[in-house]
Structure formats: structure tokens, C-alpha cells
Backbone and ligand atoms as CSV (ligand in chain L), in Angstrom:
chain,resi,resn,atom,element,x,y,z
A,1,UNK,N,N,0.841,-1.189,0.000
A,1,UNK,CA,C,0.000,0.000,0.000
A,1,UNK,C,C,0.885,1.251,0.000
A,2,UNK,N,N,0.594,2.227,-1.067
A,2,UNK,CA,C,1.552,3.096,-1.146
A,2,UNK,C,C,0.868,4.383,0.081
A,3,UNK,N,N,1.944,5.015,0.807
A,3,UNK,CA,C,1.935,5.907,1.970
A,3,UNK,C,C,2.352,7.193,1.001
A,4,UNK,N,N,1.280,8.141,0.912
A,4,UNK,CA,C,1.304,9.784,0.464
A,4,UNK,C,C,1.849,10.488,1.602
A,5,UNK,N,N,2.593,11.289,0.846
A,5,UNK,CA,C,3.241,12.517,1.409
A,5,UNK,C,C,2.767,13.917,1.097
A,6,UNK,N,N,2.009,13.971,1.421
A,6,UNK,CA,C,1.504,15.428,1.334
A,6,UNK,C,C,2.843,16.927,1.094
A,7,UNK,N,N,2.581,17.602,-0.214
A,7,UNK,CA,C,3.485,18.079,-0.515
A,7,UNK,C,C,3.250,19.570,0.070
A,8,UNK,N,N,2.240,20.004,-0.697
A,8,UNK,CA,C,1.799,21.496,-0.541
A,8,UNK,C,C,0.036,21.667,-1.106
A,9,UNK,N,N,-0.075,22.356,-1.619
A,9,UNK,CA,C,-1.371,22.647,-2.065
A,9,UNK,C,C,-0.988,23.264,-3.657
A,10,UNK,N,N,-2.083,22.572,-4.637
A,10,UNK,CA,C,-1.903,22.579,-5.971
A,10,UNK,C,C,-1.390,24.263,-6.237
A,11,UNK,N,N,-2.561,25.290,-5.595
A,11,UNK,CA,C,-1.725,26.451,-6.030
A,11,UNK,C,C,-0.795,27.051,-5.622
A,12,UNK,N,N,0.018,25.980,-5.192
A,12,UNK,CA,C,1.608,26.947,-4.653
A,12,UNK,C,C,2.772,26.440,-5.426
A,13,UNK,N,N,1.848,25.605,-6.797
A,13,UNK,CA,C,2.743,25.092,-8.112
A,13,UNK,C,C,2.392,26.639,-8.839
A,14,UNK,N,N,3.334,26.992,-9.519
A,14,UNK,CA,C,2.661,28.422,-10.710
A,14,UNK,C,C,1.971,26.938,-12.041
A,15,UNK,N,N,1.133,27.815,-12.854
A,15,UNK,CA,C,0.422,26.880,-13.793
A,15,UNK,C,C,1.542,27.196,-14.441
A,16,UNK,N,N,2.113,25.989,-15.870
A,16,UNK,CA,C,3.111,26.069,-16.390
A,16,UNK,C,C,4.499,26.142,-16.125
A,17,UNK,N,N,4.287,25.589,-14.949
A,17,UNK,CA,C,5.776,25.986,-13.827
A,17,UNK,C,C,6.014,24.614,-13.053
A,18,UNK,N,N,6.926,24.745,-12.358
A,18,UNK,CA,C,7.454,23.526,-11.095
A,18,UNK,C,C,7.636,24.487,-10.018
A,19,UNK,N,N,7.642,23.287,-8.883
A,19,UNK,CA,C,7.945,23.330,-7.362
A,19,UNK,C,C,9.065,22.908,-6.808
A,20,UNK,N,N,9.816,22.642,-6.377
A,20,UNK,CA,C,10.966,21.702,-6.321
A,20,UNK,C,C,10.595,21.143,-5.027
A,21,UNK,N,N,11.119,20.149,-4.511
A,21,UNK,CA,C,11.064,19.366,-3.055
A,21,UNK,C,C,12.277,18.718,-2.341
A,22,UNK,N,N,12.890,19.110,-1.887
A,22,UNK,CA,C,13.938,18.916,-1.469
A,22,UNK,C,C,13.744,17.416,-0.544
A,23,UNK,N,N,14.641,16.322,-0.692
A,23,UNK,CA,C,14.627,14.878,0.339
A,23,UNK,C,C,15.791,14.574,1.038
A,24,UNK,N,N,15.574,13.963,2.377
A,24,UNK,CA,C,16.577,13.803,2.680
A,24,UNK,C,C,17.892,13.165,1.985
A,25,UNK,N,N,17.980,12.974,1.077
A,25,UNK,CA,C,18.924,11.936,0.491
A,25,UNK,C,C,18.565,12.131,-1.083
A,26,UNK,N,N,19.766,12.335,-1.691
A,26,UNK,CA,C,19.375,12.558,-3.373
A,26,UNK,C,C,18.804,14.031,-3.993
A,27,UNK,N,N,19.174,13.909,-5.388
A,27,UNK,CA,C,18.146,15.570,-5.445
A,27,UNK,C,C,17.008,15.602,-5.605
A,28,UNK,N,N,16.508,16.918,-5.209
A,28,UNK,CA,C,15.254,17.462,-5.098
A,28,UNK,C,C,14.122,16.669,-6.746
A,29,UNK,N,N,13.002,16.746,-5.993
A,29,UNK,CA,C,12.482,16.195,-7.599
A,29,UNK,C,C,11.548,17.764,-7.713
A,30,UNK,N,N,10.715,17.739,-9.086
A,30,UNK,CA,C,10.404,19.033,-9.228
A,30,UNK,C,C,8.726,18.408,-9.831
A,31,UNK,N,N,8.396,19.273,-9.437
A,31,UNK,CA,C,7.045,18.705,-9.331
A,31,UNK,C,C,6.086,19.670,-10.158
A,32,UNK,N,N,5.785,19.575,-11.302
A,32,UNK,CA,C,4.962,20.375,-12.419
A,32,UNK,C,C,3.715,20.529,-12.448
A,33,UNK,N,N,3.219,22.323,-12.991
A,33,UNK,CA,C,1.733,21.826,-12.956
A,33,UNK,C,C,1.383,22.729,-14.717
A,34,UNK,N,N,0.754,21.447,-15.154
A,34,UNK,CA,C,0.172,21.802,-17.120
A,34,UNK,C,C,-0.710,23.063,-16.428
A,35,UNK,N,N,-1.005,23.587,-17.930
A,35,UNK,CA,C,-2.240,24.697,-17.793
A,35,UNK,C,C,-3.446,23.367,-17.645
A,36,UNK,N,N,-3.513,22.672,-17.956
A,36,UNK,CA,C,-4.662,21.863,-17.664
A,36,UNK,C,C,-4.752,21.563,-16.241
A,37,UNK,N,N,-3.914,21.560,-15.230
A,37,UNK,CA,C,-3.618,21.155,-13.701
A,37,UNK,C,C,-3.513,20.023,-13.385
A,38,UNK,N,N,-2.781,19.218,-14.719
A,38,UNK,CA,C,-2.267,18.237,-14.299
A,38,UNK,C,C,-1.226,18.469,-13.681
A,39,UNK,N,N,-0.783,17.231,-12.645
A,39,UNK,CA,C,0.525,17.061,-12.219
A,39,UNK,C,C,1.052,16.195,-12.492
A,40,UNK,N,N,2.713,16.266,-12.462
A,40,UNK,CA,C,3.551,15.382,-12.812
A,40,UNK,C,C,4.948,15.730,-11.743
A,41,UNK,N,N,5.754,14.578,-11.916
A,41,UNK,CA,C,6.839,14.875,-10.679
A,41,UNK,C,C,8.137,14.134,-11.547
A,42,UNK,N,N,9.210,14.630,-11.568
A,42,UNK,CA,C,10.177,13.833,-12.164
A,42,UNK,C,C,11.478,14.308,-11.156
A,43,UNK,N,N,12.264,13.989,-11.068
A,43,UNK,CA,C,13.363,14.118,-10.806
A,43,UNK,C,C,13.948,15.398,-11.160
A,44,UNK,N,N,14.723,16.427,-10.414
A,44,UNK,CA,C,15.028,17.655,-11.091
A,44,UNK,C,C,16.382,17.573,-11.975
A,45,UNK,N,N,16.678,16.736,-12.821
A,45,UNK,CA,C,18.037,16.683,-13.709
A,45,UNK,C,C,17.654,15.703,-14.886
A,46,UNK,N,N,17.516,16.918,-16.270
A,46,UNK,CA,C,17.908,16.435,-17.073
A,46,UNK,C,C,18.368,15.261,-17.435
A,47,UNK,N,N,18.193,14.232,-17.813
A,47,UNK,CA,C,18.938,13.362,-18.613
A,47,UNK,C,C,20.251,13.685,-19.724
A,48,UNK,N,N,20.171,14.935,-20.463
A,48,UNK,CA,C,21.366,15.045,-20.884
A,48,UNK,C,C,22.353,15.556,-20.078
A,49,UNK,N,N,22.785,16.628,-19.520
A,49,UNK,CA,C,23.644,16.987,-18.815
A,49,UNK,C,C,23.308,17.071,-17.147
A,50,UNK,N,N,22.322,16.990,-16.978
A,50,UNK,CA,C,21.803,17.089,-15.422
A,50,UNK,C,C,20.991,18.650,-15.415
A,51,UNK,N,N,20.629,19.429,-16.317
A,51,UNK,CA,C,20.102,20.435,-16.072
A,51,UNK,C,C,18.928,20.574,-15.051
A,52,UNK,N,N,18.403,21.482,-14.401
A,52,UNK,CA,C,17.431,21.371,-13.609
A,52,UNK,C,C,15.879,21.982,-14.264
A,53,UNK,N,N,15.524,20.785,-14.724
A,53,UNK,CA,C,14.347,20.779,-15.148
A,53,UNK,C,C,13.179,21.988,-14.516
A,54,UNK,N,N,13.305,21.880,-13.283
A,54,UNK,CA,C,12.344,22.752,-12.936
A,54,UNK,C,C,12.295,23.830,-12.963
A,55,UNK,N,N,13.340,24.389,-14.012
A,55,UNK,CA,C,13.500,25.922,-14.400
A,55,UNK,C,C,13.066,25.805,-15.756
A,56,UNK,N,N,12.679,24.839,-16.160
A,56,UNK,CA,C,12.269,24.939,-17.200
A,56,UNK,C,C,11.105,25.393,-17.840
A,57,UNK,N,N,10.549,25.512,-19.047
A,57,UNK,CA,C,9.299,25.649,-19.790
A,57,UNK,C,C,8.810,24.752,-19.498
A,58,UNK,N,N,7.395,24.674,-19.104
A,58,UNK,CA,C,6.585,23.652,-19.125
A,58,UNK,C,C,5.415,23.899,-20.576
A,59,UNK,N,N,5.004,23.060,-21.610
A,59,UNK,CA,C,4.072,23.509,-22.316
A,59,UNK,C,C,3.313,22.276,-22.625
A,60,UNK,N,N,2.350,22.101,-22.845
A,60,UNK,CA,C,1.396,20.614,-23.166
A,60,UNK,C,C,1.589,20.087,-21.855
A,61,UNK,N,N,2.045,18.642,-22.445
A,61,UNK,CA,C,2.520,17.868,-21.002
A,61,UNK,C,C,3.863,17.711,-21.132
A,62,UNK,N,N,4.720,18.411,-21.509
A,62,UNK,CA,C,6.268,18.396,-21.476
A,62,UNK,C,C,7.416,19.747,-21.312
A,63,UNK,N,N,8.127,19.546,-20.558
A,63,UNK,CA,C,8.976,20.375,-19.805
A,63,UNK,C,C,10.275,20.710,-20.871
A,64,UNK,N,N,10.647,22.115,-21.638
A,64,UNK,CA,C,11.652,22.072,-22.157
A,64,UNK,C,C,12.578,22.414,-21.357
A,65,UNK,N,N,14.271,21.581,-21.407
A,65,UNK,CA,C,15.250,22.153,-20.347
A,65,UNK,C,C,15.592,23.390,-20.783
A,66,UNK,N,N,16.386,24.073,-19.411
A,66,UNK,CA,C,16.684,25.596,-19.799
A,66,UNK,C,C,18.320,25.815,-20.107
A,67,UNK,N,N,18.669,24.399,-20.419
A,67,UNK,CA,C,20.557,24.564,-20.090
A,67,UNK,C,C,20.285,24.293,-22.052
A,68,UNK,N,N,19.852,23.496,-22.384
A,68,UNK,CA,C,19.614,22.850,-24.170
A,68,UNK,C,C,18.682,22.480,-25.137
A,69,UNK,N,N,17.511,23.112,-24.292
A,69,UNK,CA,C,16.194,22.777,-24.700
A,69,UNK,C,C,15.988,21.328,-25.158
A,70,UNK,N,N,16.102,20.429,-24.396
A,70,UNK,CA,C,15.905,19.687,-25.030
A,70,UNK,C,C,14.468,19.433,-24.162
A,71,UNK,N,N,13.565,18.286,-25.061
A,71,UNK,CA,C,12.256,18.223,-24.362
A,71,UNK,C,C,11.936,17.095,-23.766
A,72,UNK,N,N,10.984,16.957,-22.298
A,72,UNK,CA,C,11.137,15.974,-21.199
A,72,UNK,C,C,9.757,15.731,-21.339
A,73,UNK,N,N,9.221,14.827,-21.448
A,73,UNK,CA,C,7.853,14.345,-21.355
A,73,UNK,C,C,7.608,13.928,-19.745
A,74,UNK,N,N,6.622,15.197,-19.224
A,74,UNK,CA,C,6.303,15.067,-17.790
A,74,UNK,C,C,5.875,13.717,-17.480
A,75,UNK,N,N,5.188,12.598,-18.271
A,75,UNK,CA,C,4.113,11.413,-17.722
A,75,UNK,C,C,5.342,10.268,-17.602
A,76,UNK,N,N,6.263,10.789,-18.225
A,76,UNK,CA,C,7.395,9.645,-18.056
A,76,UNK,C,C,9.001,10.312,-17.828
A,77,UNK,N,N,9.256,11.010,-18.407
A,77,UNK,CA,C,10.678,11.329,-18.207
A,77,UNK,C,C,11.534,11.448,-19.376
A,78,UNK,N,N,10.835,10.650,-20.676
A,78,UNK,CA,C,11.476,10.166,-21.218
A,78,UNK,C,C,11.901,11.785,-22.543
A,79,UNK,N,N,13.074,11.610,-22.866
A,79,UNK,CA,C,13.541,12.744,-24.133
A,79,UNK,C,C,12.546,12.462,-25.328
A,80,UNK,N,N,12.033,13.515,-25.611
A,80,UNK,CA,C,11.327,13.157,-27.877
A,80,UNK,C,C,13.040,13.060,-28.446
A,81,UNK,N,N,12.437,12.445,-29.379
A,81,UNK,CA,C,13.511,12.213,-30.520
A,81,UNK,C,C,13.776,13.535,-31.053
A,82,UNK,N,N,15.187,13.379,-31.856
A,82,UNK,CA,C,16.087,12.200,-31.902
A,82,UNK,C,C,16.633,12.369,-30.434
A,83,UNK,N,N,16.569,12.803,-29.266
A,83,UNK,CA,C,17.014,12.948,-28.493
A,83,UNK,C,C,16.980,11.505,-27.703
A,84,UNK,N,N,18.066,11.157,-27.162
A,84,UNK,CA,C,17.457,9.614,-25.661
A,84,UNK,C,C,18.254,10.101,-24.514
A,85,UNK,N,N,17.299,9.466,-23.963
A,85,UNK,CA,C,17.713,9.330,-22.040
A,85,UNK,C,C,15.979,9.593,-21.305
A,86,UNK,N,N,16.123,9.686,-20.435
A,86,UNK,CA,C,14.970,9.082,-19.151
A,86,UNK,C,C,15.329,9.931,-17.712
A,87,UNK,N,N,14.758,10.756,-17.481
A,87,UNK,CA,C,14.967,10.792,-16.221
A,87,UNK,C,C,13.582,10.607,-15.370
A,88,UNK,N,N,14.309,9.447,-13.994
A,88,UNK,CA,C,13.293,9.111,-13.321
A,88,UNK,C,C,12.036,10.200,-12.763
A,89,UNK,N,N,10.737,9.345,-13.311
A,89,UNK,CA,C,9.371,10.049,-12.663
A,89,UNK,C,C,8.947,9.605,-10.909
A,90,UNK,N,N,8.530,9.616,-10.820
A,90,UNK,CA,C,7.722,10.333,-9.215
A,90,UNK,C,C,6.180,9.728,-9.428
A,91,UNK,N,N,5.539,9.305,-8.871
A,91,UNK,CA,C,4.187,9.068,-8.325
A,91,UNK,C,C,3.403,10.131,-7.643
A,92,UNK,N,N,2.667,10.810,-8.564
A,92,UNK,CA,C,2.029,11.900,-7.740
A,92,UNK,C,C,0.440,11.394,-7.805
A,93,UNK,N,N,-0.439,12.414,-6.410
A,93,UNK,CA,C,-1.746,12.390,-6.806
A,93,UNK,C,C,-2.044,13.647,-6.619
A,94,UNK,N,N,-3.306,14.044,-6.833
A,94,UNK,CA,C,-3.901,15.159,-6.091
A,94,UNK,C,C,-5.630,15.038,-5.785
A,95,UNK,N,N,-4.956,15.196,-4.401
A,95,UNK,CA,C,-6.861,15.174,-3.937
A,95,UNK,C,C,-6.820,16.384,-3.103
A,96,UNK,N,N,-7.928,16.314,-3.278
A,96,UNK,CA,C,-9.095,17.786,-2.745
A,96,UNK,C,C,-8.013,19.035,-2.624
A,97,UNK,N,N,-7.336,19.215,-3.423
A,97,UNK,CA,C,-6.228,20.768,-3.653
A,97,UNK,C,C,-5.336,19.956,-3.287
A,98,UNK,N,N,-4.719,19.434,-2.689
A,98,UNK,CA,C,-3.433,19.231,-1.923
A,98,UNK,C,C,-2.380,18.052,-3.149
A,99,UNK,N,N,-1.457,17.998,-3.164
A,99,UNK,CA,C,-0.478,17.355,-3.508
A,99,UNK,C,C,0.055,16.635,-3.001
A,100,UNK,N,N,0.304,15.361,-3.083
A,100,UNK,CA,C,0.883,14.252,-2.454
A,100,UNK,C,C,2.145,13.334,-3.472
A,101,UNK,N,N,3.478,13.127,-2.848
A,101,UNK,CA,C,3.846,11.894,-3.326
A,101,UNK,C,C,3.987,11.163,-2.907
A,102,UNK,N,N,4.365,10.054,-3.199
A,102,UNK,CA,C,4.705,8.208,-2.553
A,102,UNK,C,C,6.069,8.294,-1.682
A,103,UNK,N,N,5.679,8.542,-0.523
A,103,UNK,CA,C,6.675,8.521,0.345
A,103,UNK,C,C,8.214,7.634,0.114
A,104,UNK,N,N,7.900,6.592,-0.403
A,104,UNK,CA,C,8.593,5.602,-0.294
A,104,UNK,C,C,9.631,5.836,-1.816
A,105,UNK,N,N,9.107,6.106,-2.926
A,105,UNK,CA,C,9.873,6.685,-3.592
A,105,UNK,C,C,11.082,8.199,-3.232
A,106,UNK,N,N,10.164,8.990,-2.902
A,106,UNK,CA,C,10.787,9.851,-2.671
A,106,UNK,C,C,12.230,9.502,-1.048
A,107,UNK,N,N,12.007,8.131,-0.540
A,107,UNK,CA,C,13.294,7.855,0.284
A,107,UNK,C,C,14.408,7.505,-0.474
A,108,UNK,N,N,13.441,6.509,-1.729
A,108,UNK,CA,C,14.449,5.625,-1.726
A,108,UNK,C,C,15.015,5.440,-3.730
A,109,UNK,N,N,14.262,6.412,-4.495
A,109,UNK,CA,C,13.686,6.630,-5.789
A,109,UNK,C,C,15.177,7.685,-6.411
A,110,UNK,N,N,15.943,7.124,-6.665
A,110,UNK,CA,C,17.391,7.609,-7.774
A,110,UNK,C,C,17.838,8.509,-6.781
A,111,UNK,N,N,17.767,8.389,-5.708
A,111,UNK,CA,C,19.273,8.678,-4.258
A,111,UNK,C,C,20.405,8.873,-4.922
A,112,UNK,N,N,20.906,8.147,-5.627
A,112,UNK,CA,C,22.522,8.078,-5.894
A,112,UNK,C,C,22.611,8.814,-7.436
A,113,UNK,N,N,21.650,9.782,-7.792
A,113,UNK,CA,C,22.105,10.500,-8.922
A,113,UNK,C,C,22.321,11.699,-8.252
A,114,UNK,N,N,23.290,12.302,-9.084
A,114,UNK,CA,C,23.807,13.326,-8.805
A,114,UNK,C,C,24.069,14.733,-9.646
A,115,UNK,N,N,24.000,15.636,-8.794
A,115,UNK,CA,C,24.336,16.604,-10.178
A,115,UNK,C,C,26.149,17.421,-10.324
A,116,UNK,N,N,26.080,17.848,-12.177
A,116,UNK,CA,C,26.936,17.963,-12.602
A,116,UNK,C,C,27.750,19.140,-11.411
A,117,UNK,N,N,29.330,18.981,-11.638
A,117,UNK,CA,C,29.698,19.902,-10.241
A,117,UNK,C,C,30.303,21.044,-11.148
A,118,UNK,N,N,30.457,20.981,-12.098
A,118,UNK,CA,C,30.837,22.300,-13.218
A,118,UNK,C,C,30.023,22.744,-14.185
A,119,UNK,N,N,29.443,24.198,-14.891
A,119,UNK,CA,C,28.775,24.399,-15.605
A,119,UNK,C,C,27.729,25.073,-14.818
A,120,UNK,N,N,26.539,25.221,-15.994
A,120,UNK,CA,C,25.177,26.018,-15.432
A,120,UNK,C,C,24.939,24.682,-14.417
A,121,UNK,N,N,24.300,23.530,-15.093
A,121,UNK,CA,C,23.738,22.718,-13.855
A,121,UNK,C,C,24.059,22.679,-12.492
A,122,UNK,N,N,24.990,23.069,-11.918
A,122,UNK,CA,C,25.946,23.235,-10.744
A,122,UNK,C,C,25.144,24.083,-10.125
A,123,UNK,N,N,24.338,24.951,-10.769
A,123,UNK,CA,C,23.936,26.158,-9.650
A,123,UNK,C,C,22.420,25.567,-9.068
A,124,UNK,N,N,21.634,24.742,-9.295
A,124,UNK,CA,C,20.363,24.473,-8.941
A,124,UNK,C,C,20.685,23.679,-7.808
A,125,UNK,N,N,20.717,24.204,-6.680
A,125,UNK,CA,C,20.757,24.146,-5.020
A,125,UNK,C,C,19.946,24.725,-4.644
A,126,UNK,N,N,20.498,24.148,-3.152
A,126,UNK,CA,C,19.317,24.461,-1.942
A,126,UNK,C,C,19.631,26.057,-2.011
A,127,UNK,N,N,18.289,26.756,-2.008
A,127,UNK,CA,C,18.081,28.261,-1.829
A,127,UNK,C,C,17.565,28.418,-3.142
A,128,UNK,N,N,17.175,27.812,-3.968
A,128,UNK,CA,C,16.533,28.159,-5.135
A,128,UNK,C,C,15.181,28.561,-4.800
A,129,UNK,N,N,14.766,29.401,-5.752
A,129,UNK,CA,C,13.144,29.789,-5.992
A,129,UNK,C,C,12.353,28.692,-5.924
A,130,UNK,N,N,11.205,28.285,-5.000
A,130,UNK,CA,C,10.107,27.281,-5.429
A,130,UNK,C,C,10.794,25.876,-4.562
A,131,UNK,N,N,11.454,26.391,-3.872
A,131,UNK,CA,C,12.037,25.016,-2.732
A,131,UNK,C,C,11.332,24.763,-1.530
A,132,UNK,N,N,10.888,23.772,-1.495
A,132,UNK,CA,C,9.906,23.380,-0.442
A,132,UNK,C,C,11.054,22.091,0.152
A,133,UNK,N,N,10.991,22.006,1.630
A,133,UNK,CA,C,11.546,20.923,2.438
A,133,UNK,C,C,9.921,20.471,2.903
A,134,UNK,N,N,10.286,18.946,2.412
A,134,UNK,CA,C,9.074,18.005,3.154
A,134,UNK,C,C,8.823,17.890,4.940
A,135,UNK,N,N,8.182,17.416,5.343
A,135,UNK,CA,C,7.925,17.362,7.246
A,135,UNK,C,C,8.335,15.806,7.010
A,136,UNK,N,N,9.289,15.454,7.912
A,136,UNK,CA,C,9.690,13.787,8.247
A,136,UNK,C,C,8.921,13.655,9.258
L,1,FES,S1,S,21.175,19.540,-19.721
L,1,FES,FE1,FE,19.113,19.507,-20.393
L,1,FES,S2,S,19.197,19.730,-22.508
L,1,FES,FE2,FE,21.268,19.701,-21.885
């Protein structure tokens, strides 16, 4: 049985924008909301260089990065062509306004990726715009 983590409340995503969420362990995942109000949650790094997605464009249901534009399909992670790579998604829901993810991912869900330590990607740390720390 999956255990929700209550994140925040849907409107403290901007529409067309991300949230970020900071975990104890691993980076932050970034958590998107479409003009439609869907949500989606992926991991905040790029698949090509580690960029931080959640500075990105969000448009349809896909996130362009802001380091190479390249484009991230929120429902999975996965790059459009010709582009490849994947970066891990997140289990989100949303009931009655509020935002929740799967606790258990977010302990234990791509921990050991890391981001690039030279370049733009380097700067998306703790103190960024739209950083939320979860309640343990
Ligand atoms: S790091 Fe995202 S497109 Fe290059």
C-alpha cells in the first residue's frame, strides 16, 4: 500500500511551472503543474547533462530544459527524438487541492544521482526559488 506525502497545495505550483522538493537523500524532484492542472513529478536533472528541469518551460505535457532545450515528457521522463535518455518520474496524486507523493519513492527513488559539479547545472541548489523541504 503506497503511503502519500503530502506536498503542498496545488496552487503553490505556478500553472506552467514547477515546485521543487527537497529529500533527505538525493536531489530534489520538481514537481509540475500543465495549464490543464495536471501534475507530474520527475526528478530535477535532465537526462542530458543534469540540467534542472524545474527551471524549465513547461508547455502541453512536457517540460523544455533551460541549459539545451531539449524536451522531457512530464508522464514519463522520457527525451522526444532524436534525443534519448529518461529521467526518473515520481508518483504523484492530487486530492481535494493538496499534492501528495509516494513517500517511499521519494526515500528511496534515484538517491545516488547526482548533479553535474561544473557548468550552469551546478547552480540548482538548496536556496533556489520554489524550494519546499518536506515534514519527516
Ligand atoms: S542539460 Fe538539459 S538539454 Fe542539456
Amino acid at each position: 500500500m503506497t503511503t502519500w506525502k503530502r506536498i503542498c497545495h496545488l496552487d503553490d505550483i505556478p500553472v506552467l511551472g514547477a515546485r521543487r522538493v527537497q529529500r533527505a537523500q538525493g536531489l530534489e524532484v520538481a514537481v509540475f503543474r500543465t495549464e490543464a492542472d495536471e501534475v507530474f513529478a520527475l526528478l530535477d536533472r535532465c537526462p542530458h547533462k543534469g540540467g534542472p528541469l524545474s527551471q524549465g518551460l513547461v508547455f502541453g505535457s512536457s517540460v523544455a530544459c533551460p541549459l539545451h532545450n531539449w524536451t522531457i515528457a512530464l508522464a514519463d521522463g522520457q527525451a522526444a527524438a532524436p534525443d534519448e535518455g529518461c529521467t526518473p518520474k515520481f508518483a504523484v496524486k492530487v486530492q481535494d487541492g493538496a499534492v501528495y507523493l509516494d513517500a517511499h519513492e521519494l526515500a528511496t527513488l534515484a538517491t545516488d544521482a547526482t548533479r553535474p559539479v561544473a557548468g550552469p547545472a551546478c547552480h540548482a541548489r538548496d536556496g533556489a526559488p520554489n524550494c519546499s523541504t518536506i515534514d519527516s
